[in-house]
N, C-alpha and C positions, 0 to 999 in steps of 0.2 A: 208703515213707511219707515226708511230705515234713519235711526237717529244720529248714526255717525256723521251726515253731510249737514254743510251751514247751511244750502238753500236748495231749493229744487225748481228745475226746469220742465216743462210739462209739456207734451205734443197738444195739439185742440182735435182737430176732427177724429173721431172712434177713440179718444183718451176722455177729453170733459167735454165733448161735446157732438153728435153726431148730424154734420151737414148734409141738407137732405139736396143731393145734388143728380141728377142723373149725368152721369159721368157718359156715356155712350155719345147723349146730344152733344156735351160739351167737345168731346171728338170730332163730331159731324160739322159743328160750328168753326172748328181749329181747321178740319178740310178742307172747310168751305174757304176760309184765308188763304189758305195756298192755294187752293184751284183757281182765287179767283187773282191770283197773283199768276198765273200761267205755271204752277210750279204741281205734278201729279205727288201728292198724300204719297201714294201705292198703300203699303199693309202697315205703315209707321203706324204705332199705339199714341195716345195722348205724348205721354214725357218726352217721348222719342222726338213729337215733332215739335216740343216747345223746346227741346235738347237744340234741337237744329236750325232753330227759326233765328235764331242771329247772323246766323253764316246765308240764309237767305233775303236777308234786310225785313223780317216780319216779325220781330222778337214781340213790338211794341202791342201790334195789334194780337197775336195769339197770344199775351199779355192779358190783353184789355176783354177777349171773347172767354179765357179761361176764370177772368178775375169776375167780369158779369155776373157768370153762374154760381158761382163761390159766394159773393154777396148776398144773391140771393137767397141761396142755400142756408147763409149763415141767418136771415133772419127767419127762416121756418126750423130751424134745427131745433135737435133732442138734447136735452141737457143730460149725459150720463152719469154714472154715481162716482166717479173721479173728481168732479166736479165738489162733492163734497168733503174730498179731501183736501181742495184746495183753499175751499171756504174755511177750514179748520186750519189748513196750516198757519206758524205760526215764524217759520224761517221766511227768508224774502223768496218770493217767487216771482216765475218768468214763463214766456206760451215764446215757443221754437215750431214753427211750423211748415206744412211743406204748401200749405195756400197760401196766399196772396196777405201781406197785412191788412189790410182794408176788412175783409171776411174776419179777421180771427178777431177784429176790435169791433165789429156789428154783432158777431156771435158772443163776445165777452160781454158788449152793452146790451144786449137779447135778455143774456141771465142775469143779469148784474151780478157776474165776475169781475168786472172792470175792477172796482177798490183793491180785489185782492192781490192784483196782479203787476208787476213791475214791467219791465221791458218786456215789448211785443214784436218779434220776430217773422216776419213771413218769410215768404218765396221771393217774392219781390225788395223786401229789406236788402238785401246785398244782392251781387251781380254771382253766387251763386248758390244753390239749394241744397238741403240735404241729400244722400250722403256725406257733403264735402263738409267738414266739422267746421266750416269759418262761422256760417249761421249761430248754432250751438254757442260758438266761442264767444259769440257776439251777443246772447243774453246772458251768458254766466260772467262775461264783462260787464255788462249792465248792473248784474248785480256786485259790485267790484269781489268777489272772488273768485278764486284759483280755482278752474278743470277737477281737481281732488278733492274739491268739498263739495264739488255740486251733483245732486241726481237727478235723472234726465228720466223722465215718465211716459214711456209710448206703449203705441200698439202695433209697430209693425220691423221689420225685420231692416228695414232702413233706419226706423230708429236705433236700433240696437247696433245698426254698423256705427252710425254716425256719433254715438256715446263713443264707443268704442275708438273711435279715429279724434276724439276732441281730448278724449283722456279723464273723463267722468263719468263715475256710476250709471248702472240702469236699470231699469225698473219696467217688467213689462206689467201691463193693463192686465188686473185678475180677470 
């Protein structure tokens, strides 16, 4: 890890922790909320339709059917070996995530990562998610420092935008 930043921001799910979630149902279940809202899914992906579920008055409930699974998920999940770098670390840390905070604090108290970790960030934490850097901005405020000391630990190419867009380090998952 690199020793030039005062603390580190860490993604949870495929970073220090891998929720065993079947994404497919979770889809099928977010459908089912709008079909049974009179509203046709069509070929929208997950994000797409928790993207749009405000502008249809369903935020709450594809909310509560995506955050289910995610809890779930978080208490059968795999502890990955990232996780060990968090245990080690030694600056203040933080978990910036794109599920639900609920999941990423059941999966933090799963491994007992809890101790190690500072501010917890979900999807649900602010009224918007990653890409958009406020999340991010909002555990390296947690930690009270500045965007330039902090590095942001993921695995996916949203994290890398969203470092990117907040103005802090990145670091992808070896």
């Amino acid at each position: 890890m690199t020793g030039e930043y005062a603390g580190v921001v860490y993604d949870l799910d495929g970073t220090l922790v891998d929720l065993v979630v079947d994404w497919d149902a979770v889809a099928r279940d977010v459908q089912t909320v709008y079909a049974d809202a009179g509203i046709a899914p069509a070929d929208r992906d997950l994000w797409t339709m928790l993207g749009e579920a405000r502008e249809h008055g369903l935020y709450e409930e594809v909310e509560a059917a995506i955050a289910a699974h995610e809890r779930a998920g978080a208490r059968e999940s795999h502890l990955l070996p990232y996780a060990d770098e968090l245990v080690g670390e030694r600056r203040p840390t933080a978990v910036c995530s794109l599920n639900c905070e609920a999941a990423c604090r059941v999966a933090l108290d799963t491994h007992g990562l809890t101790p190690h970790v500072g501010p917890v960030v979900g999807r649900d934490t602010l009224s918007t998610w990653k890409p958009d850097p406020a999340p991010l901005l909002h555990a390296v405020d947690g930690l009270d420092l500045s965007p330039e000391n902090v590095l942001f630990v993921g695995d996916s190419e949203r994290d890398a935008v969203t470092a990117e867009r907040a103005g802090t380090g990145f670091q992808w998952v070896d």
